[in-house]
N, C-alpha and C positions, 0 to 999 in steps of 0.2 A: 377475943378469938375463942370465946367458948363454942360457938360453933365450929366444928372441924369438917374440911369436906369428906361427905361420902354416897353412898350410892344411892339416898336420894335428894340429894345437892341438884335443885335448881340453875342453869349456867343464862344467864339474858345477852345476848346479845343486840345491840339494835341495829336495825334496817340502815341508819346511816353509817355506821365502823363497817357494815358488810359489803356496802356499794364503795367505800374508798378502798377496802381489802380489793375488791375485784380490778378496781381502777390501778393500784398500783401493781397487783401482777399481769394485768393487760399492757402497761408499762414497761415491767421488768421480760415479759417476752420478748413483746416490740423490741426493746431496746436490744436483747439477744441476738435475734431474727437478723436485723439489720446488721449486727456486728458480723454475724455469720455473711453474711452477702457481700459486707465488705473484702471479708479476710479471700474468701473466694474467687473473685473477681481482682483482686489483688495476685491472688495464688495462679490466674490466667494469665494477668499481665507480665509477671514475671516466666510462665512458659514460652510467652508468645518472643518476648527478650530471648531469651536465653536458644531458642530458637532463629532467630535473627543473628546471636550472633555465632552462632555454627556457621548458616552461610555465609558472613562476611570472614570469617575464618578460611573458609572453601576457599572463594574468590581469591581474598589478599594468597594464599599460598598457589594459588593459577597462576596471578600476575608475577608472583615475587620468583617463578622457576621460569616463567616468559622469558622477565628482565634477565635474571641468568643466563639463558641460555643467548638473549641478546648480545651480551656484555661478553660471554664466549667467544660469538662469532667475530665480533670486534675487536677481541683480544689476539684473534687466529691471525685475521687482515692483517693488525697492524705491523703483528711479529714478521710477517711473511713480506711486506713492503720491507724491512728492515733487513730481511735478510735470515730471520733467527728463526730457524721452525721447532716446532714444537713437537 
């Protein structure tokens, strides 16, 4: 190591380490890119859910104050055949 490097240090690279350099960060994007699109379209599906289940929330609390109020009237009837008002 008697030569040390300095500022007119020669550096060689050759043509084939620069076409696999290029190859593996055309790779390492790619492979980014893709992960990006995943997580995305993941990040949809879970609004499109979460969304659905608002409405089915809406709904079931529609049905479930129907049934209530069904189960009232029923309740009114039977007291009132019996005799016992409410």
């Amino acid at each position: 190591m008697a030569n040390g490097i300095n500022a007119n240090s020669e550096i060689h690279i050759s043509l084939a380490l620069l076409i696999k350099a290029g190859i593996l960060i055309a790779i390492v994007t790619g492979s980014w890119y893709q992960a990006q699109m995943k997580f995305a379209e993941q990040e949809r599906r879970i609004e499109d859910l979460e969304d659905k289940v608002v409405v089915l929330t809406a709904s079931i609390e529609g049905m479930e104050t129907a049934h209530i109020e069904e189960l009232e009237e029923e309740n009114r009837t039977l007291m009132q055949k019996l005799g016992l008002k409410r």
